[in-house]
C-alpha positions, -999 to +999 in steps of 0.1 A: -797+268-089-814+246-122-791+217-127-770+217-156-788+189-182-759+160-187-748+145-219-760+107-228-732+097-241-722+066-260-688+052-261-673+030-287-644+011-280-623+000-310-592-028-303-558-028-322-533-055-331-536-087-308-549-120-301-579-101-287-614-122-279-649-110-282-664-085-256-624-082-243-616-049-254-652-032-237-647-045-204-609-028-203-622+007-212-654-003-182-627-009-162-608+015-165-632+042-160-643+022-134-613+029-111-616+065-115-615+077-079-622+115-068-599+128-038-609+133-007-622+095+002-615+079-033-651+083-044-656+063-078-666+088-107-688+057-126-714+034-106-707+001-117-713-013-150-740-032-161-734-055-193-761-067-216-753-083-249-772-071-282-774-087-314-774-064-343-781-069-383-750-063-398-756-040-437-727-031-460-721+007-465-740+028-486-722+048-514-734+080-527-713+073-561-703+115-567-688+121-600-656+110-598-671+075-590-693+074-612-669+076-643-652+044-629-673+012-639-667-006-602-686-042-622-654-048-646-642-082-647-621-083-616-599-108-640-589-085-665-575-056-639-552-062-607-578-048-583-597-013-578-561+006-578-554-006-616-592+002-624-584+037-610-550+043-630-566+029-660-600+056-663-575+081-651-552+077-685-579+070-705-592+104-697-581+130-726-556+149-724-566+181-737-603+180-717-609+189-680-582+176-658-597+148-636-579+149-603-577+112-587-552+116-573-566+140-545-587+114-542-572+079-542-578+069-510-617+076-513-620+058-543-600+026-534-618+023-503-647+029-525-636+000-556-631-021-521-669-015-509-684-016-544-691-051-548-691-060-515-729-077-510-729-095-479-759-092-459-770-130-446-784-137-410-750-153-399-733-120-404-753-108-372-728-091-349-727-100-313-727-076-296-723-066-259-731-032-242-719-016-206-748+003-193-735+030-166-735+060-147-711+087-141-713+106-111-697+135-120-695+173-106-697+205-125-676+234-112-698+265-099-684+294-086-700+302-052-734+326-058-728+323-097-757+314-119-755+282-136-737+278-169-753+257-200-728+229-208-703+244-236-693+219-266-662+201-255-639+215-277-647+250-263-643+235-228-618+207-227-593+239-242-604+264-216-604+235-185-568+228-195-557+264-195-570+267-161-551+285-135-534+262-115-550+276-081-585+271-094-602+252-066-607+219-074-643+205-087-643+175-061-628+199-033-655+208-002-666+242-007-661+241-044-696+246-054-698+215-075-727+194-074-734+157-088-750+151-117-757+113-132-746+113-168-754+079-186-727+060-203-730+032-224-698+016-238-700-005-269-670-025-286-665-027-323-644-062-326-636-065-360-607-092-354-626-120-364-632-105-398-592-099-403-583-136-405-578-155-429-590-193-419-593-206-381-571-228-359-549-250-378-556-236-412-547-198-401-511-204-402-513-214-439-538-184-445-512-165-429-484-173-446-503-168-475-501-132-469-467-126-463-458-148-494-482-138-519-500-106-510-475-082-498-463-074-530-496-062-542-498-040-518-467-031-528-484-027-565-508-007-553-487+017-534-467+024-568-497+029-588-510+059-565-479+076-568-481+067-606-519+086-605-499+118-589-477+122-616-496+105-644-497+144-660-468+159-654-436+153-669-426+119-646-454+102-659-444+080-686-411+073-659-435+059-632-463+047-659-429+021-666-419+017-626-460+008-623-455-020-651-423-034-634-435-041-602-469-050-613-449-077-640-429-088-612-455-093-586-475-114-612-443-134-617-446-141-580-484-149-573-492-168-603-465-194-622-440-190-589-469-206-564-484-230-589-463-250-602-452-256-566-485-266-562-484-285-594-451-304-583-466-316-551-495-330-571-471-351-580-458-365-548-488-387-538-483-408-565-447-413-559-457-424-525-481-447-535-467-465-555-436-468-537-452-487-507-470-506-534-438-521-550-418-525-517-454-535-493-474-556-516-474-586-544-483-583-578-520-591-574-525-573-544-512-539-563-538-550-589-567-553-567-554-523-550-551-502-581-588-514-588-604-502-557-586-467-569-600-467-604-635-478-593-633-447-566-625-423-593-650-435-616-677-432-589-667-398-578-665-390-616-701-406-621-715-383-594-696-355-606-717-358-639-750-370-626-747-337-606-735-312-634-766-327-657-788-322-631-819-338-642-815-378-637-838-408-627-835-434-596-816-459-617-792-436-631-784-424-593-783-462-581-767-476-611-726-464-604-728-477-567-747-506-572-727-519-601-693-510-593-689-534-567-698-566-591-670-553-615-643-548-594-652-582-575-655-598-604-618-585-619-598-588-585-607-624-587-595-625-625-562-609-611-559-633-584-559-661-607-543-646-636-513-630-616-485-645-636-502-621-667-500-587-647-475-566-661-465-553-622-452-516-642-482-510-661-503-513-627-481-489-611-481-464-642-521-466-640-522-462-601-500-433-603-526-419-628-553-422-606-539-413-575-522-380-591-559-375-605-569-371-565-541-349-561-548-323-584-580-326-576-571-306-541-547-288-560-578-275-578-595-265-547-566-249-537-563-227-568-605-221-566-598-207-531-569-186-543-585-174-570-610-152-546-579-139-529-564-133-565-585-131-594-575-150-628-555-176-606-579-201-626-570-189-657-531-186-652-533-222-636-550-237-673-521-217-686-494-228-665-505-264-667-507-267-707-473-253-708-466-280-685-486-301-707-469-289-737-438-295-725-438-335-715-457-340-751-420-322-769-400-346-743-420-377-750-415-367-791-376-364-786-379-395-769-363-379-734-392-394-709-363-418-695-386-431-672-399-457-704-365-479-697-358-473-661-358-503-636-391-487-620-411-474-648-434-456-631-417-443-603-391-434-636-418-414-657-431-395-622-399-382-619-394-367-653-428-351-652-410-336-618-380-328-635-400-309-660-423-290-635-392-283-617-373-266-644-402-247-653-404-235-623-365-223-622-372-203-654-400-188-633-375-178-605-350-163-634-380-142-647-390-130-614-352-115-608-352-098-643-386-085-634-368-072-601-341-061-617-363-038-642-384-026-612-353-013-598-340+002-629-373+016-634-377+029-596-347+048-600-360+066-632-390+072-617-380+089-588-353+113-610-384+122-626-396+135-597-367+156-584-380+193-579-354+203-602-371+180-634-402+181-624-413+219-607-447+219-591-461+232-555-447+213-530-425+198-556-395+184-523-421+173-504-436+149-536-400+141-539-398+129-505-428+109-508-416+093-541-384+081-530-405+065-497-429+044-528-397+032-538-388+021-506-417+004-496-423-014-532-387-032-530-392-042-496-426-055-503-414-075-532-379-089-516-397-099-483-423-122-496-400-138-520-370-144-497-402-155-473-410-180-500-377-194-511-368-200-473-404-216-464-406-236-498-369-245-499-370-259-461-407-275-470-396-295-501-364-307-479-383-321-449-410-339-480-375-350-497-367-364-461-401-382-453-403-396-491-369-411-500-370-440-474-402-454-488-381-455-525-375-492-536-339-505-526-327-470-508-314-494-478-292-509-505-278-482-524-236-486-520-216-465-508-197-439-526-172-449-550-184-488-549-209-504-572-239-525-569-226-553-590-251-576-571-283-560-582-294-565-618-309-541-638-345-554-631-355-562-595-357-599-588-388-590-573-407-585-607-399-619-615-416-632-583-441-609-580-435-608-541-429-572-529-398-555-531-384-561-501-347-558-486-323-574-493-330-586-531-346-555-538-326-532-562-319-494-558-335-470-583-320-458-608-326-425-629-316-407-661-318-375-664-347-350-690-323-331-692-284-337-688-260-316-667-227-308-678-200-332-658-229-353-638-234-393-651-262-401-671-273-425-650-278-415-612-292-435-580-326-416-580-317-404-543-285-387-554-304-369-578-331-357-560-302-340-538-285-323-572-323-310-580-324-297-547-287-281-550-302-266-583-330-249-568-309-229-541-308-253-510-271-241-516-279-206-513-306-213-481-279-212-457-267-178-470-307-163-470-310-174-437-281-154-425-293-123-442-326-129-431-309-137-392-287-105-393-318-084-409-339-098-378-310-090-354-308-052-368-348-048-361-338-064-326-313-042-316-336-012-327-366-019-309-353-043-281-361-017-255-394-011-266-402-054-269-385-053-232-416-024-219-441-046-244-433-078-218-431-058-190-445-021-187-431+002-166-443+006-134-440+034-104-415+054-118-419+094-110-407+129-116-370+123-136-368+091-136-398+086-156-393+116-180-355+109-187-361+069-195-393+079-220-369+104-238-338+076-237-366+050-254-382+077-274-347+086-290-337+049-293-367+041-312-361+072-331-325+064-343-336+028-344-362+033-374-332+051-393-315+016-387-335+000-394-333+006-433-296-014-432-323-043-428-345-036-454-315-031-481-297-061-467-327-088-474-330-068-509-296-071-516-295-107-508-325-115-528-305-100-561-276-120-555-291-156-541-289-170-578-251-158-583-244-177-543-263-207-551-244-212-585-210-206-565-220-233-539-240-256-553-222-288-548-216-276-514-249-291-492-229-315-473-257-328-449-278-298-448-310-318-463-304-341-434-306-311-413-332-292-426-355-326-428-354-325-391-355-290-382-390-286-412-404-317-391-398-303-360-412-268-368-440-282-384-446-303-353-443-266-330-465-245-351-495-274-350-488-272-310-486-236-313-527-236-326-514-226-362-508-186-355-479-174-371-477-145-350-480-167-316-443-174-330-432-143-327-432-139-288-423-105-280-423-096-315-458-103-320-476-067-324-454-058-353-459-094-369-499-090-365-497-050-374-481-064-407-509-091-412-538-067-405-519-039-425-522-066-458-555-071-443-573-039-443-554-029-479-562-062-496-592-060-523-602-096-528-631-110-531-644-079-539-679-094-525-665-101-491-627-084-490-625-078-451-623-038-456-657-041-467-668-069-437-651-043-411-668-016-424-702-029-426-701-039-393-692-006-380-715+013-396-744-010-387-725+001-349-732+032-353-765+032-373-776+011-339-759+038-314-780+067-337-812+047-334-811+040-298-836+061-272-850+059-241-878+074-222-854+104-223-845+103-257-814+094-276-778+097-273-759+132-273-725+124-285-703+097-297-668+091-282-647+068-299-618+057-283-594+033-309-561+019-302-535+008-329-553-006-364-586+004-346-574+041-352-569+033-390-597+016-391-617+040-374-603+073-391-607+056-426-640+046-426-655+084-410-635+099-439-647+077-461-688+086-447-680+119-441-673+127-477-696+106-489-721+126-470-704+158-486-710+144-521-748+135-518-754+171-505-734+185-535-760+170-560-787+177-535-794+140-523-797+126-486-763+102-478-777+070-455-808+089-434-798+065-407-765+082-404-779+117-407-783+123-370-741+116-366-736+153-385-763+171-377-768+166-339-748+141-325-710+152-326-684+123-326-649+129-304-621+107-318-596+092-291-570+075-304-539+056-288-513+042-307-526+054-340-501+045-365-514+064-397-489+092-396-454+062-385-458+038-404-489+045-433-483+077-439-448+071-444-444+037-461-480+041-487-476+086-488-501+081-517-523+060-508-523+076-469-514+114-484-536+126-457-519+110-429-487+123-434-478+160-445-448+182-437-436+189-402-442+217-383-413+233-366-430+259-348-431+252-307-451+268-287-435+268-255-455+243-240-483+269-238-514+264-261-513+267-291-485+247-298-497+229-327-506+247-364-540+244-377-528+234-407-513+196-399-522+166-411-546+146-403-572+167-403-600+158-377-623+182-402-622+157-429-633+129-408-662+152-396-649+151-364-657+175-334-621+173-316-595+147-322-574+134-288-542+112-298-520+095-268-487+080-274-458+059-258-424+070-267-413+032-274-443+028-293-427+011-325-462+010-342-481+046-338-465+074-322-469+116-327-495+123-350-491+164-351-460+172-326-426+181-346-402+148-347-376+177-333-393+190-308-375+196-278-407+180-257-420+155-284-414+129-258-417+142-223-447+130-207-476+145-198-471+141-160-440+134-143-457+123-108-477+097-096-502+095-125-530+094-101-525+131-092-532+140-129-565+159-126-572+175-161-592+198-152-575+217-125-549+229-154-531+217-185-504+195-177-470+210-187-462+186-218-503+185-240-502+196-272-531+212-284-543+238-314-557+271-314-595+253-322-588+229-295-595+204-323-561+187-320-549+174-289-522+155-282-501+139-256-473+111-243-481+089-217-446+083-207-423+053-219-440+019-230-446+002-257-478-006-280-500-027-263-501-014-227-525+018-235-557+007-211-538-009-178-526+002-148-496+018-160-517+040-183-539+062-159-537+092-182-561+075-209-585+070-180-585+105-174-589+121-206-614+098-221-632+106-187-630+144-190-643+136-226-675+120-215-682+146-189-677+174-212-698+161-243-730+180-250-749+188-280-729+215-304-740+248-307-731+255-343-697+249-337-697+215-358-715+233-387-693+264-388-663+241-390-682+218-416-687+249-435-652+262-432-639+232-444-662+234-476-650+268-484-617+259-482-616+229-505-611+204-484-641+182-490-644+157-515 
């Protein structure tokens, strides 16, 4: 008998959520096929695997710009829109309304993805991608009747369908007498690590990067979930209704990325000074403050000097030697006038001009803070200038009524920093004020907009099921503004406490401030120290005193400056920080209770459980989890809730602190302290909580648009298609590869399903105006089929359902057929379709306590959605001998779908997960070159509309 011909088969492995390391995630799958073992004797299926590392040039993706695209002018001033989403919504209602309707909103995902690939233009020699490769061997067997002839190898939908609906008695392929005979099939498994590319800074900087996304980018997200709906319904009769929700939330989350985080940064620009020259006064005489403040001035003025010498650009030798070689003489040459002259120095008038200088070097890292956020959020630069001539604006109208106090305090300096800090500091409570007006507007506005929608205002096909998806936008776009701002208040509230803590000793005289209700008849008005010029020092050294900008009703007009950095700090919701925390606590212990069991199989997987046991405890998590996501909303509402009413509690209790600044100093120093030790991960903090912590950070991640020229959608995807462009090129002496298998766990799934919808109708739009899409990529459609495995996917739990617009193919209505457990179970019909990703057959695998990706076809209600696949020891699961009772799978074979049994989210490639093994297995022996089957179906899907 001829041999059959086997598959060369390349596998891509794709990680999800995790602190996963390079070449990690490649070596699992090797592994796991590598324990594969055939009964009788526990043969291994896989000769053992080779590695061999491969550097690859990494090239963004190439965009065939259809019509739709080509309206939209992708090179508009990133400043003047809120990112590809508002670009999008802004050509869409510019189009007219009595021309051709222009559907974008079939096609909002495409084109975001698209606005986030656009610019993107990276293509250096350190974007290489290192790569490494498992080169191996399957020693498989092909099942031949006795006498029978031999059988060309079928496509793998065809076969993996018919192999699963095999009797039971069929003899099995490995069994003596079976007819099966070995066949080396070549395997080469390839990882596509794109973690390194979803971070935002390294080590100790990530956990500001970090918390930059929970605090300042969410709510986008949040803005560009409402303007997809908004592109939906932008025609009918609920569009001017969300056209106003869309303003709201953008209006609010504006209020919160740009004057809300700035003049924070602006009010600690203001600090250093205060420090400085507080340990001038109390560390140092008059003349050494002088020669001190000299060495600062002659600093600046050199970095100033090079600063222009550099901006000119042409200069001579003398020009470049002149400002180091001269500054020394001068500022020699003065200290020693100081020195002698000290009786002359006016000691405030120093300390005014070194607070200058030093607040210049401030802001001048508060400048490259706001350069680096504005490539995270364009026009930061411009809302900074803004912000600060307000600021600007502001101190000139309090100087003019002659409020800057500071001019007659006992410190002047230290006096006049601290009314530029009360000003900054009310500005930024107005900020606060506007930001809950804004909220309040988005939730009026919410509301209206989703009464628009209701199928009894607003009749169109599948009008409930737009209804449904409406009232979900409104969901998700409260939560994603109350989150980050109850984030914020909390993390800048506690920060400015523990600076408050570490600052105030260093204020003149705070070891002699009285105690309450007894004065300081002892201390004049002016230190005695300014009369000596010796430094301030205990116990001659008088406490500061400090009037108030601006007066409030009942308090003195004159305050020790330490009591009124306390009332500032009442003013600004330390009050109400005790009560945010509790929500906050109580929200946390909600999510707990709902997922506890899950975080319990996350730390410790279940192990050796079989037959009942192991079906009745995945149905018991699989229902908990269930009921729990329902809860799960009490949490959401509550941190909304309390977010509405913190300014009402903190006005109610704000002369109730007692020593909670105390507290919170210590407790800020002390986490500061753990999350340095910690290597600066946020999500190492999270212990058992830590997949959904990094599934949120990568969620912001994949959706965020900015820079445009190196967003990391854009990074990811350019990486993986120079993957695959690599995997199409490849050949030996017996050619190339036959088939792709791509097996993706967690945000590898999204990531995965995304980008090959994204190509795939890409590809369909170059063919519609007759053009050739990527001709390195033209083998992956026309030879070489590509099998999708994913595990854990969560783009029908959590993005389908929390962005329906934006993820509209992820998610559509339920099926409540059931089949029995008998093939076909599943309707053709059900999204998402494996078609649109051009996509041969698509294989999901779930855990019924996974709290991040679960079913992506079966019926929430059905009566088996959580049995697993096999209820005996998994290594008796043999997929070919027949289809276990409890796999899913369509009439095409093109869906398939199965649970693994109870578990979490991050134990999919282990030893409690032998099932995966299996089927990505059966995959690679059952890949062949199509017969027409991937065209037919590429051609169905054309004729039924489905394309782009």
């Amino acid at each position: 008998m001829p041999d059959i011909e086997p598959a060369r088969v390349a596998v891509i492995a794709v990680h999800g959520v995790g602190d996963h390391q390079p070449f990690e995630t490649v070596k699992f799958i090797g592994d796991l096929l590598g324990s594969l073992r055939d009964e009788p004797g526990r043969t291994p299926r896989y000769i053992p695997f080779t590695e061999t590392t491969q550097r690859i040039s990494v090239r963004p993706v190439k965009l065939s710009l259809g019509d739709h695209s080509k309206s939209i002018d992708w090179k508009k001033p990133a400043a003047k829109t809120w990112g590809p989403m508002d670009t999008i919504l802004q050509k869409a209602a510019a189009e007219p309304a009595g021309g051709p309707p222009v559907e974008y909103a079939a096609h909002v995902d495409h084109l975001f993805m698209e606005g986030q690939l656009a610019k993107f233009t990276q293509d250096k020699p350190e974007d290489t991608y290192e790569m490494l490769r498992l080169q191996g061997k399957r020693v498989g067997s092909t099942a031949v009747s006795p006498g029978a002839a031999a059988l060309p190898a079928a496509d793998v939908v065809g076969r993996v369908a018919s192999e699963m609906q095999a009797p039971v008695d069929q003899p099995k392929v490995n069994e003596p007498g079976s007819g099966a005979r070995n066949a080396e099939q070549l395997v080469h498994i390839y990882e596509m690590y794109w973690a390194d590319l979803s971070r935002l800074g390294t080590g100790f900087t990530q956990i500001f990067g970090e918390l930059y996304q929970v605090m300042f980018h969410l709510s986008s997200v949040g803005v560009n979930n409402v303007k997809a709906a908004a592109l939906h319904f932008q025609k009918g009769p609920a569009g001017g209704a969300w056209k106003n929700f869309d303003r709201a939330q953008m209006f609010t989350a504006t209020v919160l990325a740009w004057p809300i985080p700035i003049l924070n940064l602006f009010l600690a620009g203001f600090v250093p000074g205060i420090l400085a020259i507080s340990l001038m006064r109390t560390k140092l005489s008059t003349a050494r403050e002088f020669i001190a403040m000299e060495g600062l001035v002659a600093v600046l003025l050199t970095a100033l000097a090079g600063y222009v010498l550099m901006r000119l650009g042409k200069f001579s030798f003398p020009h470049f030697v002149l400002p180091v070689a001269l500054l020394p003489f001068v500022v020699c040459g003065v200290a020693l006038w100081g020195v002698q002259n000290e009786f002359r120095l006016n000691r405030d008038a120093i300390e005014v001009v070194t607070a200058i200088v030093v607040t210049c070097f401030a802001f001048a890292g508060v400048a490259l803070l706001i350069g680096a956020y504005e490539k995270q959020r364009p026009g930061s630069k411009k809302a900074a200038r803004w912000i600060g001539g307000i600021l600007t604006v502001c101190i000139g109208i309090a100087l003019a009524a002659g409020r800057l106090t500071g001019l007659s305090a006992n410190y002047v300096a230290l006096g006049l920093s601290f009314n530029v800090i009360e000003i900054c500091f009310d500005l930024i409570m107005i900020s606060w004020l506007v930001f809950l007006v804004g909220m309040s507007w988005s939730l009026v506005a919410g509301w209206r907009a989703v009464s628009a929608a209701n199928p009894k205002r607003c009749p169109e096909p599948d009008a409930s099921m737009h209804f449904d998806r409406a009232r979900r936008t409104r969901w998700s776009a409260r939560l994603l503004l109350a989150l980050p701002s109850m984030a914020f208040i909390i993390v800048t509230l506690a920060g400015w406490t523990g600076v408050i803590k570490m600052v105030r000793p260093f204020l003149p005289g705070q070891a002699n401030i009285p105690a309450p209700g007894r004065e300081a008849s002892r201390f004049p008005s002016h230190p005695e120290s300014n009369a000596s010029n010796a430094p301030c020092a205990d116990p001659v050294c008088a406490p500061m005193r400090y009037t108030p900008v601006a007066q409030i009703k009942g308090s003195p007009r004159e305050q020790w400056a330490g009591m009124w950095v306390d009332e500032v700090m009442n003013q600004a919701g330390l009050t109400v920080l005790p009560v945010l925390l509790a929500a906050a606590f109580l929200a946390i212990l909600i999510t707990a209770w709902s997922i506890v069991p899950a975080v319990w199989d996350e730390v410790s997987p279940p192990r050796g459980k079989v037959g009942q046991d192991l079906a009745r405890q995945s149905r018991a998590l699989g229902t908990w989890l269930s009921y729990g996501f329902r809860y799960m909303h009490l949490a959401g509402a509550i941190v909304y809730i309390a977010m509405f009413v913190f300014l009402a509690i903190g006005f109610l209790t704000r002369d109730r602190t007692g020593n909670l600044t105390e507290i919170l100093g210590v407790l800020v120093a002390g986490a500061a302290v753990g999350i340095f030790g910690f290597g600066g991960r946020l999500s190492k903090l999270a212990l058992g909580f830590r997949p959904a912590v990094r599934v949120m950070l990568d969620v912001d991640n994949w959706l965020r648009e900015h820079p445009l020229e190196s967003n990391p959608t854009g990074r990811i995807c350019a990486r993986y298609v120079s993957v695959l462009r690599h995997i199409l090129a490849w050949r030996d002496e017996n050619g190339p590869y036959d088939a792709i298998v791509i097996i993706a766990h967690s945000q590898g799934t999204v990531i995965t399903s995304d980008l090959l919808r994204f190509l795939w109708a890409e590809k369909m739009q170059a063919q519609d105006a007759g053009k050739e899409y990527d001709a390195e990529l033209a083998r992956l459609w026309a030879d070489v089929p590509v099998y999708l495995f994913t595990m854990g996917c969560p783009l029908r739990q959590l993005y389908g359902l929390r962005f329906p617009y934006l993820y509209g193919y992820a998610r559509g209505k339920d099926t409540e057929h059931e089949g029995g457990h008998k093939i076909p179970d599943l309707e053709v019909h059900l999204t998402p379709d494996p078609g649109e990703l051009g996509v041969q057959a698509w294989y999901n695998a779930f855990r019924s306590g996974d709290y991040i990706g679960r079913n992506l076809w079966r019926a929430d209600k059905c009566s088996y959605v959580w049995e697993p696949s096999i209820q005996g020891e998994q290594e008796q699961w043999d997929p070919p001998v027949g289809k276990p009772k409890h796999v899913s799978m369509d009439r095409t074979g093109r869906r398939v779908e199965f649970c693994i049994g109870p578990g979490a989210h991050t134990h999919y490639w282990d030893s409690t997960a032998r099932p995966i093994g299996e089927m990505l297995d059966l995959l690679i022996k059952d890949c062949s070159k199509p017969k027409g089957a991937l065209a037919a179906h590429n051609t169905g899907q054309r004729a039924a509309g489905t394309g782009i």
